[in-house]
C-alpha positions as CSV (number, residue, x, y, z in Angstrom):
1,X,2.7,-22.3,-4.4
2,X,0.5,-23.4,-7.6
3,X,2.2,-23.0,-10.7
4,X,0.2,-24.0,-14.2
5,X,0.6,-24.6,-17.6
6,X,-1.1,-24.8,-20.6
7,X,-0.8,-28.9,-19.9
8,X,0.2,-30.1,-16.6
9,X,-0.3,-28.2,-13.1
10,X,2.6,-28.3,-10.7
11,X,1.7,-28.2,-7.0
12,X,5.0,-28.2,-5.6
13,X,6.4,-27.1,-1.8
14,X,9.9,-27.7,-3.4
15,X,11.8,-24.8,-2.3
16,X,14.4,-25.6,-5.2
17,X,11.4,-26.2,-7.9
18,X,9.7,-22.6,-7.2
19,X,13.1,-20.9,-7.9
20,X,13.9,-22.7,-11.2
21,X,10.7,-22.1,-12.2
22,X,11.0,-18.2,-11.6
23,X,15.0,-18.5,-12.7
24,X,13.6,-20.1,-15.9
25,X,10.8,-17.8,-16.7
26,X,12.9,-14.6,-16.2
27,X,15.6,-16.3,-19.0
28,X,12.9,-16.9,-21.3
29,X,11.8,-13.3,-20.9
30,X,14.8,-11.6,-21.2
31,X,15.1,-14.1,-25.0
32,X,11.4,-13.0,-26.0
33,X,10.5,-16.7,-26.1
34,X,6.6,-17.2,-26.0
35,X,5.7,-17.3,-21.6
36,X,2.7,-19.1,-20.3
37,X,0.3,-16.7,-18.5
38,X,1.7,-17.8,-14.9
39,X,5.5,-17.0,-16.5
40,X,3.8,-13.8,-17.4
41,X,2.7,-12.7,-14.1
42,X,6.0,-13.6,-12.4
43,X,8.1,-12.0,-15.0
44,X,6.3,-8.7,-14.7
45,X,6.4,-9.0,-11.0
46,X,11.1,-9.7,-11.5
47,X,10.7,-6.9,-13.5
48,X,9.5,-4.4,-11.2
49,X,12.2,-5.9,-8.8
50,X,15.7,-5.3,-10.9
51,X,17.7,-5.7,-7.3
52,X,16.2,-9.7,-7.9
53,X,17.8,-9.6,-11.9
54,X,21.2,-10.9,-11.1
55,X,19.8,-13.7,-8.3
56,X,17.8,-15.2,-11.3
57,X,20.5,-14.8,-13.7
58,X,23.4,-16.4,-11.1
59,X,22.3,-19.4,-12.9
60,X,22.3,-22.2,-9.6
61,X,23.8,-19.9,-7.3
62,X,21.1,-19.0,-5.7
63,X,18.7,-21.7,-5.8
64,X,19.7,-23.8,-2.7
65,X,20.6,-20.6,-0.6
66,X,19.4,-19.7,2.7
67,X,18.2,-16.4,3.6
68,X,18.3,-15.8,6.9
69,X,16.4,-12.5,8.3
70,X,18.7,-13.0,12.1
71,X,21.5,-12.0,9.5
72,X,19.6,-9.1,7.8
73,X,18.7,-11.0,4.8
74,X,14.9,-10.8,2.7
75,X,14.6,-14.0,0.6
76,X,13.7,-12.2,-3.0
77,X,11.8,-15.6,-3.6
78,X,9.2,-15.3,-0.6
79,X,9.0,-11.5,-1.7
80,X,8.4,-12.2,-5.4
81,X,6.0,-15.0,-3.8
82,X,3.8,-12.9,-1.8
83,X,3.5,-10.2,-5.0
84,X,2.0,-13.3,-7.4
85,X,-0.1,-14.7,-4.3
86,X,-1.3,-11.0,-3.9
87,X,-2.2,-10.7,-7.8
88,X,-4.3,-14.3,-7.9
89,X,-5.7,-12.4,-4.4
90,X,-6.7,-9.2,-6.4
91,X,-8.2,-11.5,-9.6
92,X,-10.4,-12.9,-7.9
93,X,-11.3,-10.0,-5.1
94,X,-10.6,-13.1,-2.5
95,X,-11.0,-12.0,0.4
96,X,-13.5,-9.9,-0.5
97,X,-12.9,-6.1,-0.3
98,X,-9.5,-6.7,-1.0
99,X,-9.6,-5.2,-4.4
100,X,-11.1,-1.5,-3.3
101,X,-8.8,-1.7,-0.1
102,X,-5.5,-2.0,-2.9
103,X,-7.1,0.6,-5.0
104,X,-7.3,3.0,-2.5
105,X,-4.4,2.2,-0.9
106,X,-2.5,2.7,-3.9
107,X,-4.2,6.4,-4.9
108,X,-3.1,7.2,-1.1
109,X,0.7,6.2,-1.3
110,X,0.4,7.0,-5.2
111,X,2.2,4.1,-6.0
112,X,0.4,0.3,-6.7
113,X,3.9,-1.4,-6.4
114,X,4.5,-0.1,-2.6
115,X,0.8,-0.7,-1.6
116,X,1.7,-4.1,-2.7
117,X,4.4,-4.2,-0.5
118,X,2.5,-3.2,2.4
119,X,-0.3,-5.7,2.1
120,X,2.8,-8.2,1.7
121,X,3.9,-7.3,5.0
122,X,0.1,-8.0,6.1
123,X,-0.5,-11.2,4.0
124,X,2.9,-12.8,5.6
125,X,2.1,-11.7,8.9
126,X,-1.0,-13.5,8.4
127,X,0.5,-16.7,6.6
128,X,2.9,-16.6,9.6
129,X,0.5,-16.6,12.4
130,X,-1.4,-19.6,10.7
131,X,1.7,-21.3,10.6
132,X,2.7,-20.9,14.4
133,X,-1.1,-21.6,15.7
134,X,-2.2,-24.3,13.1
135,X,-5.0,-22.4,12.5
136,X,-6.0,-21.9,8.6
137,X,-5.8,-18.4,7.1
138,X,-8.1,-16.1,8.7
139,X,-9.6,-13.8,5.9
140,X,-11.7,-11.6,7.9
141,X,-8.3,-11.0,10.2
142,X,-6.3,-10.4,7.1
143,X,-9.4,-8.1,5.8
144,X,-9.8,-6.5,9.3
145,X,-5.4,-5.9,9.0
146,X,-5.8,-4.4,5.8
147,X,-8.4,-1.6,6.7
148,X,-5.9,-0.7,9.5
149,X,-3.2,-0.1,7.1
150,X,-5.8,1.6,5.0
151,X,-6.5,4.4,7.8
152,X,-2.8,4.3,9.2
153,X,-1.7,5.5,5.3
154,X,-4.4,8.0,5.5
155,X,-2.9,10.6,8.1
């Protein structure tokens, strides 16, 4: 994940880093205090997701723990993840097609937030499949996996 600033980039795979950063940027929020465009983006995405509210405000609760889907937990983190990832996806139309495949997916459900949710189940499908062959991300699969959600939501 690729956080930026206004001076400094952060590339960081630190599990604990990512949350802070979306624990602190959900506190500034909620005082009004100024948000960089990135703080922005997530904040909008915590506030569509007001089950997530009290994780970020549990202060460092949260920020080391373990979600473990064998025990029927989602991590709100990789969730909130995939929602930015799928927004820097949509503002740049990378891949390609994406853009017209969320609108329409969105006027068929009638509801943006849930299509984003279902091209999140495709986009960490895809992440995870990379992950177990070592292959890179495959954007004409994930394109090809998006059209099939497309027609599935259709009938």
């Amino acid at each position: 994940m690729i956080f930026t600033s206004e001076h400094n980039m952060l590339f960081t795979r630190d599990r604990r880093k990512i949350r802070e950063f979306y624990a602190e940027a959900w506190k500034k929020r909620l005082s009004r205090a100024p948000l960089e465009p990135m703080e922005e983006l997530i904040t909008d995405i915590i506030a569509q997701h007001p089950e997530y509210h009290g994780i970020l405000e549990a202060g460092e609760t949260h920020l080391d723990k373990d979600y473990l889907p064998e025990m029927g937990e989602s991590n709100p983190f990789l969730h909130m993840s995939l929602h930015v990832a799928i927004q820097e996806q949509l503002s740049t139309n990378r891949p390609k097609a994406l853009r017209q495949i969320h609108h329409q997916l969105a006027a068929q459900l009638g509801d943006t937030h849930e299509a984003e949710h279902l091209i999140a189940e495709c986009l960490a499908e895809m992440i995870w499949a990379g992950q177990r062959s070592g292959r890179p991300f495959n954007e004409k699969q994930y394109v090809k996996q998006l059209r099939k959600l497309l027609h599935a939501t259709q009938g």
